[in-house]
Every structure is written in structure tokens, then in C-alpha cells.
C-alpha positions in Angstrom: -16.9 -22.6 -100.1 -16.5 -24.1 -96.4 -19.5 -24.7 -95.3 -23.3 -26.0 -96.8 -26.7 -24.2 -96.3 -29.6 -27.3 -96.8 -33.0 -25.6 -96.8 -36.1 -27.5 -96.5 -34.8 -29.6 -93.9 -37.8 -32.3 -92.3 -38.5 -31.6 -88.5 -39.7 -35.1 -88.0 -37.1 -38.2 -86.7 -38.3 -40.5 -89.4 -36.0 -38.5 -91.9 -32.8 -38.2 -89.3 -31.1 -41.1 -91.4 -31.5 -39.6 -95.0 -29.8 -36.4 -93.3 -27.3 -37.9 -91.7 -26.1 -39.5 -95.0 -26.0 -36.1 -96.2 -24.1 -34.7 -93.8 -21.7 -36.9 -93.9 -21.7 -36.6 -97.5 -21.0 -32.9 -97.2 -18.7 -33.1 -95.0 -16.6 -35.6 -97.2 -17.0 -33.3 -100.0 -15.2 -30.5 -97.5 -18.0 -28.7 -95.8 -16.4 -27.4 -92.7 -19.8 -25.6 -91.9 -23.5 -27.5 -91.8 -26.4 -25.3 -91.2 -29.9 -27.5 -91.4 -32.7 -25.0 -92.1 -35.7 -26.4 -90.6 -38.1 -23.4 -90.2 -39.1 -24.8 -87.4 -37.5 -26.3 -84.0 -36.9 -30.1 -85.6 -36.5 -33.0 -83.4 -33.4 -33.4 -81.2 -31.8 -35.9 -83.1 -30.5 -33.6 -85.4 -28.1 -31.8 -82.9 -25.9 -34.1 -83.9 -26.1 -34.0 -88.0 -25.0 -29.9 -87.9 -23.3 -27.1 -86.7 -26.4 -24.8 -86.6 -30.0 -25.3 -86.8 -32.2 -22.7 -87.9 -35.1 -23.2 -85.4 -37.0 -20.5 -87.0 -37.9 -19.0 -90.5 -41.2 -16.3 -90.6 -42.2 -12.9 -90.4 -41.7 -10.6 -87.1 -45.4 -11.1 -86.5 -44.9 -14.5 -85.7 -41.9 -14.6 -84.2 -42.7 -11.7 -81.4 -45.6 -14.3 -80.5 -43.4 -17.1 -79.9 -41.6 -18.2 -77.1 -38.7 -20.0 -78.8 -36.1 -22.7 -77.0 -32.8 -20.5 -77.7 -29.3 -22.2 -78.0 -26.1 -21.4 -79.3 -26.4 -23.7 -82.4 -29.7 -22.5 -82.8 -30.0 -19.9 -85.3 -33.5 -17.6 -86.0 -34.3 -15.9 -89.6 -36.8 -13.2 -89.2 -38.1 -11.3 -92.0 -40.4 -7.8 -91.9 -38.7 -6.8 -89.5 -38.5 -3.4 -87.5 -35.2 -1.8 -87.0 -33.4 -2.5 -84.4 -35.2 -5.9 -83.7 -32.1 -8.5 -82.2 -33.6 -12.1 -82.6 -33.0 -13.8 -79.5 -30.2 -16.3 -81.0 -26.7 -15.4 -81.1 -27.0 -16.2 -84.8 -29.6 -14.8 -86.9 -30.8 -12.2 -89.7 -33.4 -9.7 -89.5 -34.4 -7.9 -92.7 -37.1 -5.8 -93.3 -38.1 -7.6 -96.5 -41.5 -9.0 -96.9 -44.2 -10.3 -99.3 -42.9 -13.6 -102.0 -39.1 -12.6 -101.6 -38.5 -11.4 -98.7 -35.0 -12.2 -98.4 -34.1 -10.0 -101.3 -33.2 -7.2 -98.8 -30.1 -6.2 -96.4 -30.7 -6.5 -93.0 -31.3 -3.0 -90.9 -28.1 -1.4 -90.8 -27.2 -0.3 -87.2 -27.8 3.4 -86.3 -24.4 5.5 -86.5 -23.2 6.7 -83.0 -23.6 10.7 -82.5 
């Protein structure tokens, strides 16, 4: 593996120093890739701790409610979604999953062309 995938990750700047000893640890350990999953848009500080943050993590009813800051290293997980929803992030995943495991399921697959 290249990269690191650290769910769970606080929003909040009070934790920025316990991640940042992370990341640094996982970089040392040969992580060429940091994702911070926040679920939620964190504070700024963390910009700097990874290559992407995902800004959101929730169910397409939410997330068509939302009007969510979009950014290249921002990165949007959407689940019960329709097909042929595109979160608005360059980076993302939609899947139609729901209920306890919603990520159990491959996202839509794109219509074949006719």
C-alpha cells in the first residue's frame, strides 16, 4: 500500500496536533497518499495534514440539501444514491447502498453508449 485512509477524523482545531503526529507518522512509514475522513467540512488547519479531505460522508437525502464548499482536495462520499448522481467533488463515490452497511455496494455503473 501507498497511501492511508484514517476514518473518524475530529473536525475541531483542538485535535490538529494529534493528527499532525499521525501524519507525519504515516508518512514516515511510506504513505504517499493521506485521505482524513472527517464526515464533515473540518477546520482549515487540516489542509495542511493531507492530500484529501473527505468533507462529506451521508445519504443522498442530505447531501442534495446541502450547499457544500467544493475543492480539489476535497472529496464527497454519498451513499443511497440515484443513478447517475455526480457528487460535486472531482473525487468522490456514490453507491446506492443504504441502511447499517451501506458501503457494501459498487457504485452505479455508467449507462453503456447506444
Amino acid at each position: 500500500a501507498d497511501g492511508a485512509f484514517l476514518d473518524q477524523v475530529a473536525t475541531a482545531p483542538g485535535a490538529l496536533a494529534h493528527y499532525r503526529r499521525i501524519a507525519v507518522a504515516a508518512r514516515a512509514a511510506g504513505a504517499a497518499t493521506l485521505v482524513f475522513n472527517h464526515g464533515a467540512h473540518p477546520d482549515p488547519g487540516y489542509e495542511a495534514q493531507a492530500d484529501l479531505l473527505v468533507t462529506f460522508e451521508g445519504p443522498w437525502d442530505t447531501y442534495r440539501t446541502l450547499d457544500l464548499p467544493v475543492a480539489a482536495h476535497y472529496c464527497h462520499l454519498v451513499y443511497a444514491a440515484p443513478a447517475g448522481f455526480r457528487p460535486a467533488t472531482p473525487v468522490h463515490c456514490a453507491v446506492p447502498g443504504a441502511g447499517t452497511h451501506p458501503w457494501g455496494s459498487l457504485p452505479h455503473l455508467p449507462e453503456p453508449a447506444r
